[in-house]
Steps between C-alpha positions, in 0.01 A plus 500: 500500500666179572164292481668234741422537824669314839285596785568431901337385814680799742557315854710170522626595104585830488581638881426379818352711799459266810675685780381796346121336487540352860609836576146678411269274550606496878534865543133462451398236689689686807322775442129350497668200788409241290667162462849536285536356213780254462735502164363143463162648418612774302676280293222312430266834384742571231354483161137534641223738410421733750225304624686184540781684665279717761386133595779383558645761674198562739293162519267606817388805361247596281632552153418843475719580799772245345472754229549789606818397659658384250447800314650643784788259523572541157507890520764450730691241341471702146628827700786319612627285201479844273765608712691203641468262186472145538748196410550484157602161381818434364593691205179594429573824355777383229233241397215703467698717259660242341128347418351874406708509220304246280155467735275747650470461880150542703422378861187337657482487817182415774577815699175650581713829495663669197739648683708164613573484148580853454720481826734213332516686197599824680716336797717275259563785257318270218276777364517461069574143550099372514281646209176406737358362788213428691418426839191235470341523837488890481283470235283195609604290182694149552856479407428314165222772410778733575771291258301500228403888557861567463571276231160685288591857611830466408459307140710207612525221223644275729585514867602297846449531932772499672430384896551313762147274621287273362242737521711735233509161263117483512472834436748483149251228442212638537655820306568262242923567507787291598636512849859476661522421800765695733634248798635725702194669596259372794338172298796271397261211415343600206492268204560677156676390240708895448691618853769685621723498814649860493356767314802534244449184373161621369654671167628114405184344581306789257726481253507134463119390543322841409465725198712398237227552249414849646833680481 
């Protein structure tokens, strides 16, 4: 047990999924004949709950209904990433292993479906690379509530989030962590003093700022 724990936002830092997204969530809305939703606005539900993403996808109806299909949608969208994968940023893969090495690896993500995890686990061929993860909507807990779940459950002495919004920054704040900040995920604009503009430059930025006393 490493006791040093780097954990990651999953869309816009690890993988992203919009034609794939677009994709699902408009086989549905054919299906029902219901407005389609643009890539503008899926873009946008990223990072949400489930709640703040059925809104958003479905504004004039009911949230109930809202519900419901996105649960469908992401049924669909889950079924199809497990076997078609999504895009993987660069060198993701030699990274992640590179950084498993000294740190144990976890993902949070706002899915309100275990399975989107599970499916970029599976799909990218990553499967002993993350020692846990949780997806916080699927158990009706926020994102931070979910950090610090991992970082109890898992004994971590020290830890940081990975991601890409200022919404993930609040969260390592609230969870009471450090945050870096990916850029090239879907909010460039955040202000934080730790970032990154490709995922391999991540192992310099840990290195150099993080965990020195915890090796």
């Amino acid at each position: 047990m490493k006791e040093i724990g780097i954990i990651f936002d999953l869309d816009g830092t690890l993988w992203e999924v919009m034609d794939a997204t677009y994709k699902s969530a408009n086989e549905i809305t054919k299906k029902y004949n219901l407005k389609e939703i643009s890539k503008d606005v899926i873009c946008s539900a990223f990072g949400k709950n489930k709640i703040e993403s059925a809104q958003i996808y479905f504004p004039y109806l009911d949230i109930e209904k809202a519900i419901e299909l996105l649960n469908e949608i992401s049924c669909v969208n889950v079924n199809y990433l497990a076997k078609n994968g999504g895009n993987l940023y660069p060198n993701l893969k030699n990274t992640l292993n590179q950084l498993r090495k000294q740190y144990d690896l976890f993902i949070v993500s706002n899915s309100g479906n275990i399975k989107y995890i599970e499916a970029f686990i599976l799909s990218s061929n990553l499967n002993n690379y993350f020692k846990d993860y949780i997806a916080a909507s699927y158990i009706n807990i926020t994102k931070a509530e979910a950090i610090k779940k991992i970082i109890i459950k898992n004994n971590l002495k020290y830890a940081v989030y990975v991601g890409d919004t200022k919404h993930d920054l609040e969260f390592s704040k609230l969870a009471g962590i450090p945050f870096i900040h990916a850029k090239y995920g879907f909010d460039k604009a955040v202000k934080t003093k730790y970032y990154i503009n490709k995922f391999e430059e991540l192992p310099e930025v840990i290195n150099k700022h993080f965990f020195e006393n915890y090796k």
